[in-house]
LUMLUM-842532 format. One record per atom (N, C-alpha, C, CB): residue number from 1; residue in three letters; chain; atom name; y, x, z. Coordinates in steps of 0.2 Angstrom, whole numbers, plus 5000, padded with zeros to 4 digits. Glycine has a CB too. Example, Ala and Ser with C-alpha at 12.3 -4.5 7.8 and 13.67 -1.06 7.14 Angstrom:
<rs>
<r 1,"Ala","A","N",<4972,5066,5039>>,
<r 1,"Ala","A","CA",<4978,5062,5039>>,
<r 1,"Ala","A","C",<4984,5066,5039>>,
<r 1,"Ala","A","CB",<4978,5057,5045>>,
<r 2,"Ser","A","N",<4989,5064,5035>>,
<r 2,"Ser","A","CA",<4995,5068,5036>>,
<r 2,"Ser","A","C",<5000,5064,5039>>,
<r 2,"Ser","A","CB",<4997,5070,5029>>,
</rs>
This chain:
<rs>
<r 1,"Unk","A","N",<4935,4929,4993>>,
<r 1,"Unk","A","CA",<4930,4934,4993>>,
<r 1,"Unk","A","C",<4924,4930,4997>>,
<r 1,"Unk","A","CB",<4933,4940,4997>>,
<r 2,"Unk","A","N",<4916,4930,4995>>,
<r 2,"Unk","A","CA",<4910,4928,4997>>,
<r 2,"Unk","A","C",<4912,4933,5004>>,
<r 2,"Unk","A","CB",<4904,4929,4992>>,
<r 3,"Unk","A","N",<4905,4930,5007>>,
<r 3,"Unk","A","CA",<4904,4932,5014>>,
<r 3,"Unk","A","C",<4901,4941,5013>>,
<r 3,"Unk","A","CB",<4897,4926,5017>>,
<r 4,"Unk","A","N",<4896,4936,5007>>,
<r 4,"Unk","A","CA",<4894,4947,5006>>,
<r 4,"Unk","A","C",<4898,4951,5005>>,
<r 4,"Unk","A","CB",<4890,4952,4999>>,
<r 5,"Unk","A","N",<4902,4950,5000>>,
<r 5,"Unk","A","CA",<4907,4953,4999>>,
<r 5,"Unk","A","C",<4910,4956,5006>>,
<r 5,"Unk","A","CB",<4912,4949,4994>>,
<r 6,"Unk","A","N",<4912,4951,5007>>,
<r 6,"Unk","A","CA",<4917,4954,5014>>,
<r 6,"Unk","A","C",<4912,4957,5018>>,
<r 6,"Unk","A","CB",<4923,4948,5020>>,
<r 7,"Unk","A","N",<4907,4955,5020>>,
<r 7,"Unk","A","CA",<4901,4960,5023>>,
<r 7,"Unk","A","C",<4901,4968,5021>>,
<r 7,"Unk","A","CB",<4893,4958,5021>>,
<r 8,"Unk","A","N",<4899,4968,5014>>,
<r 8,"Unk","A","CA",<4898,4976,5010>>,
<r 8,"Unk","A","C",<4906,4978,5012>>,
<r 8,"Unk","A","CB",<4895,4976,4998>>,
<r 9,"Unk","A","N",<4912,4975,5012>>,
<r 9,"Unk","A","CA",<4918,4980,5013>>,
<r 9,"Unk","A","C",<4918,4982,5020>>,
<r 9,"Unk","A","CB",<4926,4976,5012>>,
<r 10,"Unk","A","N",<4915,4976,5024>>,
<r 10,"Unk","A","CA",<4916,4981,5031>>,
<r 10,"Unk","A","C",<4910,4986,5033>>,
<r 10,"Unk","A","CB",<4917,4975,5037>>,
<r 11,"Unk","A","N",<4907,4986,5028>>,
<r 11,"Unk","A","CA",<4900,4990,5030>>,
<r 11,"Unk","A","C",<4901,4997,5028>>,
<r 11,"Unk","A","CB",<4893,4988,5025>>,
<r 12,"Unk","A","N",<4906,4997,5025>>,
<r 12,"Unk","A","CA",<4910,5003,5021>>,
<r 12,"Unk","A","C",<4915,5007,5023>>,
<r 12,"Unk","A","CB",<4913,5000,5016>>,
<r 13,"Unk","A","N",<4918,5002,5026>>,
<r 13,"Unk","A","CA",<4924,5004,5031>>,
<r 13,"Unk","A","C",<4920,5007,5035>>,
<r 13,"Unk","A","CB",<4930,4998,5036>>,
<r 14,"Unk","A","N",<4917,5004,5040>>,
<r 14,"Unk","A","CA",<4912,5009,5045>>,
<r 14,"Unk","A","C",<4908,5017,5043>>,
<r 14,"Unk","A","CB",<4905,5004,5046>>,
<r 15,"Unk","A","N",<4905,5014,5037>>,
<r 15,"Unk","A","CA",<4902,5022,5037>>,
<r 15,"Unk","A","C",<4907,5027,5036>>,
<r 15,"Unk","A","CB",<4897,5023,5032>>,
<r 16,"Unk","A","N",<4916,5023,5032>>,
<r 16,"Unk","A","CA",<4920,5030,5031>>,
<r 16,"Unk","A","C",<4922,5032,5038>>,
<r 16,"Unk","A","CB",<4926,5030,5026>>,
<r 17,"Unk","A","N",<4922,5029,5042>>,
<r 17,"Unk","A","CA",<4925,5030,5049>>,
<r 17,"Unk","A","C",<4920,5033,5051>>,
<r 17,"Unk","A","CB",<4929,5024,5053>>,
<r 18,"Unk","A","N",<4913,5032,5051>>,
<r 18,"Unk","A","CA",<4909,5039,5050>>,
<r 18,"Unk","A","C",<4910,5046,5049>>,
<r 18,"Unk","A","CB",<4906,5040,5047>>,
<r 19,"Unk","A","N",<4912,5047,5045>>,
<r 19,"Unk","A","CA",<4914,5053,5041>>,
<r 19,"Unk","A","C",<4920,5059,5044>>,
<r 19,"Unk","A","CB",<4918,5051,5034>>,
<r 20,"Unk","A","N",<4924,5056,5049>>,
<r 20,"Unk","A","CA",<4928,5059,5055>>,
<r 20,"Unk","A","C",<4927,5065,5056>>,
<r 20,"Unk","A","CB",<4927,5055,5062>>,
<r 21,"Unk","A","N",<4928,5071,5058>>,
<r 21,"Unk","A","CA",<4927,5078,5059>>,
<r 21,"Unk","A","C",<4926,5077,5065>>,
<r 21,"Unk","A","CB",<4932,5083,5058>>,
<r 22,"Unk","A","N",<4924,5078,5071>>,
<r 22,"Unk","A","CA",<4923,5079,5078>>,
<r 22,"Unk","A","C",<4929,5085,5080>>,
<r 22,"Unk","A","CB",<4914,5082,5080>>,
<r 23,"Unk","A","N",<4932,5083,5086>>,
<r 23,"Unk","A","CA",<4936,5086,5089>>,
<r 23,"Unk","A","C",<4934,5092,5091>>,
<r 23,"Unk","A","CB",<4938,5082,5094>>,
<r 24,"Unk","A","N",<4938,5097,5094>>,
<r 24,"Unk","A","CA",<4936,5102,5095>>,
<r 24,"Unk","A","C",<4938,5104,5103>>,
<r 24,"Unk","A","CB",<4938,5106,5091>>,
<r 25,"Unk","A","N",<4936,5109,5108>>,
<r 25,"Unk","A","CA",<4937,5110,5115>>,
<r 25,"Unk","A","C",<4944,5116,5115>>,
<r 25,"Unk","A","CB",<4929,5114,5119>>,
<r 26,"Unk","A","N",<4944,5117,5121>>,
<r 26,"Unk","A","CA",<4951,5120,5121>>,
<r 26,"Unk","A","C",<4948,5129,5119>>,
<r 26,"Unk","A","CB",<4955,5118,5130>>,
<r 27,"Unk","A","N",<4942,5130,5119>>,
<r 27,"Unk","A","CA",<4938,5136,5117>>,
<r 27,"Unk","A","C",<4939,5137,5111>>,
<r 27,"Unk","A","CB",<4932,5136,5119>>,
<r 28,"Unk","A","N",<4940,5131,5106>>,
<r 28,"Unk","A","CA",<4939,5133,5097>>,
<r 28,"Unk","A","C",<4933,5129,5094>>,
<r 28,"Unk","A","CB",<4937,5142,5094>>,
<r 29,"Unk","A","N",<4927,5126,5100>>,
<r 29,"Unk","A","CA",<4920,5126,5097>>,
<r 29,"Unk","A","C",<4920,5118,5099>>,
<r 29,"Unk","A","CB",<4913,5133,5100>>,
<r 30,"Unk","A","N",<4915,5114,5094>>,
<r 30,"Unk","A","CA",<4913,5108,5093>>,
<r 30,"Unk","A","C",<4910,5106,5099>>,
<r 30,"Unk","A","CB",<4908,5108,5086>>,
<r 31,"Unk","A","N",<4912,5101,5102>>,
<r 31,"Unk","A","CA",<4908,5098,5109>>,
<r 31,"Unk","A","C",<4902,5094,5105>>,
<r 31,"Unk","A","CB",<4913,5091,5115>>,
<r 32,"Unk","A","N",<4902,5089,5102>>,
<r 32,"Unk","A","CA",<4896,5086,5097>>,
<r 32,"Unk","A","C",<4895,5088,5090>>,
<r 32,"Unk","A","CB",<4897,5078,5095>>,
<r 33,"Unk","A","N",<4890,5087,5087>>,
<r 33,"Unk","A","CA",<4890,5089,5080>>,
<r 33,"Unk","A","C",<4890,5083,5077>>,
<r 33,"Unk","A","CB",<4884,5092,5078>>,
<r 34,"Unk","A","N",<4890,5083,5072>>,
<r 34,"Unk","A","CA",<4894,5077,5066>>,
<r 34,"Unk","A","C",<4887,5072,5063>>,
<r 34,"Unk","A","CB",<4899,5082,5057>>,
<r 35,"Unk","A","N",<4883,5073,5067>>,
<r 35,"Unk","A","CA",<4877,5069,5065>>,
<r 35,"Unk","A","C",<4879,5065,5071>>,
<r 35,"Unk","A","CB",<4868,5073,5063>>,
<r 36,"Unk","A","N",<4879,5068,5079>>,
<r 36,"Unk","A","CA",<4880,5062,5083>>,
<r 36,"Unk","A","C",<4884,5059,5081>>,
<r 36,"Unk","A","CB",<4882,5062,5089>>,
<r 37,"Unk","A","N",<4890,5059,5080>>,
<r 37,"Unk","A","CA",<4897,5055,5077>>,
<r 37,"Unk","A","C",<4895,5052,5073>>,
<r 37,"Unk","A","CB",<4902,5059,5075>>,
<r 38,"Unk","A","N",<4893,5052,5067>>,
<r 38,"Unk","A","CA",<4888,5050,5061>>,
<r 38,"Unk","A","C",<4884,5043,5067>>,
<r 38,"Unk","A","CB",<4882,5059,5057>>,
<r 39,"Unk","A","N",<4880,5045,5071>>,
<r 39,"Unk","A","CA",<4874,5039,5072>>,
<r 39,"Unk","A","C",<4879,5036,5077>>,
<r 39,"Unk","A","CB",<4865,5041,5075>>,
<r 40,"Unk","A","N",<4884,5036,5081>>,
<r 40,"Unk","A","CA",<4885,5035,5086>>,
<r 40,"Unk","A","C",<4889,5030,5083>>,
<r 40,"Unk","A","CB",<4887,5040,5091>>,
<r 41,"Unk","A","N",<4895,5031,5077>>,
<r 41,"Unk","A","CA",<4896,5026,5073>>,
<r 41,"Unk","A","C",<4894,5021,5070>>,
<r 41,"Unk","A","CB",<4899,5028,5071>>,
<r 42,"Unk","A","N",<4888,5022,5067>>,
<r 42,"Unk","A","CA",<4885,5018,5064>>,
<r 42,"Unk","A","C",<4880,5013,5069>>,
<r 42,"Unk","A","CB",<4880,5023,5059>>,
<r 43,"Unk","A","N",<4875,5015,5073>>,
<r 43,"Unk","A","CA",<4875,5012,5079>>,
<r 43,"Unk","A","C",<4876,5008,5082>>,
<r 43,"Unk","A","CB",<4876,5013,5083>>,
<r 44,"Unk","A","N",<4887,5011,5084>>,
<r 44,"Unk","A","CA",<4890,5002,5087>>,
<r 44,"Unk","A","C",<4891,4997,5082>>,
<r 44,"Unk","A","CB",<4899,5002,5090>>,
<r 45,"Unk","A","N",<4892,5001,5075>>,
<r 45,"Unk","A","CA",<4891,4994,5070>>,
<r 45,"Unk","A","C",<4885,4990,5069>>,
<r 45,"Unk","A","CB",<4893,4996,5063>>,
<r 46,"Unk","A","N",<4882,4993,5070>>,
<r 46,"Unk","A","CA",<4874,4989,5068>>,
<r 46,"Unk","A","C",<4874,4986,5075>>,
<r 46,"Unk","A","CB",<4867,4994,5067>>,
<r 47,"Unk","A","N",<4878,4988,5080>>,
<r 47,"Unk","A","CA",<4874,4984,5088>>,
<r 47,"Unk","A","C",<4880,4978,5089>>,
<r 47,"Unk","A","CB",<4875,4992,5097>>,
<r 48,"Unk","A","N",<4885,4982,5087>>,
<r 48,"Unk","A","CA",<4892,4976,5087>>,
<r 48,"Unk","A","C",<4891,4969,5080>>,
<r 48,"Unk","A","CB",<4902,4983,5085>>,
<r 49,"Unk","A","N",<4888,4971,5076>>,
<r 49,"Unk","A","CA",<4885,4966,5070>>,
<r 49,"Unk","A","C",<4881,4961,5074>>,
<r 49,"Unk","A","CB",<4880,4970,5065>>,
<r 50,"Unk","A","N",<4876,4964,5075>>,
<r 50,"Unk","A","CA",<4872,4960,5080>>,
<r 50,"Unk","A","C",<4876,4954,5084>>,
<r 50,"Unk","A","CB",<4870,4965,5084>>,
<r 51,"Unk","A","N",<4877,4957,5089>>,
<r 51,"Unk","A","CA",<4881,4954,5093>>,
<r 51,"Unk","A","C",<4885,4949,5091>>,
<r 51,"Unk","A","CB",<4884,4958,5097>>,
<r 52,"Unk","A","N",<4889,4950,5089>>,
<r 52,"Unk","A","CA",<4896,4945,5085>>,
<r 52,"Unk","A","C",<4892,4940,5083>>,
<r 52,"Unk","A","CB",<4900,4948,5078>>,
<r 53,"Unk","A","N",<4885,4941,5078>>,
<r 53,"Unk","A","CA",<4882,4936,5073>>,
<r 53,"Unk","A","C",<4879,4931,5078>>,
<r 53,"Unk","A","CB",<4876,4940,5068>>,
<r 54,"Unk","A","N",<4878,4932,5084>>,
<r 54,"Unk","A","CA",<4874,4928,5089>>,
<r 54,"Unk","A","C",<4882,4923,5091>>,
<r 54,"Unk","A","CB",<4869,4934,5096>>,
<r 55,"Unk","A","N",<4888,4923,5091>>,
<r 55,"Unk","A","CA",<4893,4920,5092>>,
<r 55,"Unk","A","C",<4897,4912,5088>>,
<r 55,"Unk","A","CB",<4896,4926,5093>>,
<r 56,"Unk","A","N",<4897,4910,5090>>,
<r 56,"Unk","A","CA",<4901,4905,5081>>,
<r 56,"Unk","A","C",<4896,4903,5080>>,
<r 56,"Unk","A","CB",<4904,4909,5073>>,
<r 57,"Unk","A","N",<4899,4899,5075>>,
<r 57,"Unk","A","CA",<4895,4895,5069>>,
<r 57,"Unk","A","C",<4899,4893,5062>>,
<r 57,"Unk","A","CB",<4893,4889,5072>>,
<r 58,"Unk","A","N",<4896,4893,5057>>,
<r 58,"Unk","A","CA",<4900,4893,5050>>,
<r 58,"Unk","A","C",<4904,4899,5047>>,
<r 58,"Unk","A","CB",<4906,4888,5050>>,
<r 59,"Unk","A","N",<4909,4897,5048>>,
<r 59,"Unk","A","CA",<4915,4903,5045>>,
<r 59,"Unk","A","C",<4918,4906,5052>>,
<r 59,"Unk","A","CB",<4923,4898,5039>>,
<r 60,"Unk","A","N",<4917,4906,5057>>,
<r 60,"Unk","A","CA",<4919,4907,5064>>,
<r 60,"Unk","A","C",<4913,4912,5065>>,
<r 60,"Unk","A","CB",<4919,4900,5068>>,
<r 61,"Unk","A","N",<4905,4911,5061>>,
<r 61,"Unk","A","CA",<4900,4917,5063>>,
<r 61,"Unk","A","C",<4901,4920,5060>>,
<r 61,"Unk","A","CB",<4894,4916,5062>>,
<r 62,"Unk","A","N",<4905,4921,5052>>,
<r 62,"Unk","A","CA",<4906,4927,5047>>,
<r 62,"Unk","A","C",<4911,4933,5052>>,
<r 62,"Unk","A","CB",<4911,4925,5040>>,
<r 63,"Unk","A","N",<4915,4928,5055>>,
<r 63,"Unk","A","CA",<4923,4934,5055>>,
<r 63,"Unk","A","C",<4919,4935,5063>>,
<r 63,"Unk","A","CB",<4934,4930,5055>>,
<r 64,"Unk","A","N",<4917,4934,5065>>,
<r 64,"Unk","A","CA",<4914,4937,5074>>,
<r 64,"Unk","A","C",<4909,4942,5072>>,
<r 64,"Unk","A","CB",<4909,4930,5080>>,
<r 65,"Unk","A","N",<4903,4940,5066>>,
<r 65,"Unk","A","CA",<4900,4947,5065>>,
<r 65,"Unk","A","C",<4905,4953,5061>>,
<r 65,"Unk","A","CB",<4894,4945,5061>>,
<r 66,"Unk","A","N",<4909,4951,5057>>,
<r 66,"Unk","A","CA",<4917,4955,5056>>,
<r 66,"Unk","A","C",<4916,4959,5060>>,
<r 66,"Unk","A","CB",<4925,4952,5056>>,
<r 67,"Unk","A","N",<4921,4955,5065>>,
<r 67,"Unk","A","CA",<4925,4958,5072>>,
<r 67,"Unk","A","C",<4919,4963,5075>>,
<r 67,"Unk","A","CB",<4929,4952,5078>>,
<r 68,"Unk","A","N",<4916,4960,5075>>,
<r 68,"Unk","A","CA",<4907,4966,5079>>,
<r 68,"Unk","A","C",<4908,4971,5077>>,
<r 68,"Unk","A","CB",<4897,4964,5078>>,
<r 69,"Unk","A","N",<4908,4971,5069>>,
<r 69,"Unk","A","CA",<4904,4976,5065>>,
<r 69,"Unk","A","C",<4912,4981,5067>>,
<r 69,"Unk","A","CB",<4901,4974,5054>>,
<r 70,"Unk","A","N",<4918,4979,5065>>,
<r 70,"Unk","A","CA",<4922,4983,5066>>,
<r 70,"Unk","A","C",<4923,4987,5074>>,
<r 70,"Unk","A","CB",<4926,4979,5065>>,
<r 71,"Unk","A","N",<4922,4984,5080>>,
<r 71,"Unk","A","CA",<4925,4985,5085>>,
<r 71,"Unk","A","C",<4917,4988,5087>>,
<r 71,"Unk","A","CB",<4929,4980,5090>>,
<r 72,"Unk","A","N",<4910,4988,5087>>,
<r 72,"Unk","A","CA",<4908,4993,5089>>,
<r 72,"Unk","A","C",<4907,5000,5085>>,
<r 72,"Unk","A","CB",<4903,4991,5090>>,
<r 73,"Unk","A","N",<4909,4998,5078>>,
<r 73,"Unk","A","CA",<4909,5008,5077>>,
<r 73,"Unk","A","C",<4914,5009,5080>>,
<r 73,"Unk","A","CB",<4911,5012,5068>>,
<r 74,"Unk","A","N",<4922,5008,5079>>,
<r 74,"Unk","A","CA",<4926,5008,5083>>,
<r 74,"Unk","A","C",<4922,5013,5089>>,
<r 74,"Unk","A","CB",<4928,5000,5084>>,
<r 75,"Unk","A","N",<4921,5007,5093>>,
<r 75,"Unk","A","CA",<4919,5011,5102>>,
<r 75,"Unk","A","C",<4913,5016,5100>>,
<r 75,"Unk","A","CB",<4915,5003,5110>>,
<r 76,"Unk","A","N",<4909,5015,5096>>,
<r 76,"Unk","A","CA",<4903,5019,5094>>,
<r 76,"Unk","A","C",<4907,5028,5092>>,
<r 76,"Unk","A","CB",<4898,5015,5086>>,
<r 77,"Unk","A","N",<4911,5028,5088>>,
<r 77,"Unk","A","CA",<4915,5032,5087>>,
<r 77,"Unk","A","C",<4916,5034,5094>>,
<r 77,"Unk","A","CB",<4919,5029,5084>>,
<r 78,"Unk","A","N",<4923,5031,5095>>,
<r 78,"Unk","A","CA",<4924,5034,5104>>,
<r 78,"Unk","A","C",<4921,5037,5104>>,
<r 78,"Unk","A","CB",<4924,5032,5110>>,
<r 79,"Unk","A","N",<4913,5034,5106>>,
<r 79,"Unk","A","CA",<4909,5035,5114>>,
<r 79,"Unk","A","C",<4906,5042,5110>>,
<r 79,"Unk","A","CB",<4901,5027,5115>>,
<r 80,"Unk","A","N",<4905,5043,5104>>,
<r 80,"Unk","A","CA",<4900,5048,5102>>,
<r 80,"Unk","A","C",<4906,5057,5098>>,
<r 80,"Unk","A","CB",<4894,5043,5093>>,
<r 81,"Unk","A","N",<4910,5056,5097>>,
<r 81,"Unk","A","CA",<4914,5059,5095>>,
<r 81,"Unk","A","C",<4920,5062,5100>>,
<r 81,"Unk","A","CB",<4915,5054,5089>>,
<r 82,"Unk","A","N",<4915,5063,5107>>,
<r 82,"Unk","A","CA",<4920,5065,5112>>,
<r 82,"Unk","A","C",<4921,5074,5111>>,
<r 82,"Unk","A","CB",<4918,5060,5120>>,
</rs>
C-alpha cells in the first residue's frame, strides 16, 4: 500500500469516528452538539497530522504522521464529545 493510500485510509477512519452520536446527561438532553464533535474530531486529526509529520524521517515520517492523525481525533473526540 502507497503512502497515499494509507494517508486517504486513515483520513477516513477519522472522519467516521466523527460521526459518533454525542453522549447524553443524566437529564436525557445532549451536553454538545454533533457539529462540536464533528470539528473537535477532525481538528485533533489535522493538529495530531501535523505534529507527527514534523517527527521521523522516510518511512518512520509516514507512520508518526499515521499515529498523529490517529491519536489526535482520538483525544479530539474525547476532548469535544464530552
Amino acid at each position: 500500500m502507497g503512502k497515499s493510500a494509507l494517508f486517504a485510509v486513515l483520513l477516513a477512519t477519522g472522519a467516521l469516528a466523527a460521526c459518533q452520536a454525542p453522549g447524553t446527561n443524566r437529564y436525557g438532553s445532549n451536553n454538545t452538539s454533533e457539529f462540536d464533535c464533528i470539528a473537535a474530531t477532525v481538528g485533533g486529526a489535522v493538529i495530531g497530522g501535523l505534529v507527527g509529520s514534523t517527527i521521523g524521517g522516510g518511512s518512520g515520517k509516514t507512520l508518526a504522521t499515521a499515529a498523529g492523525i490517529g491519536g489526535g481525533g482520538y483525544v479530539g473526540n474525547r476532548m469535544g464529545c464530552r
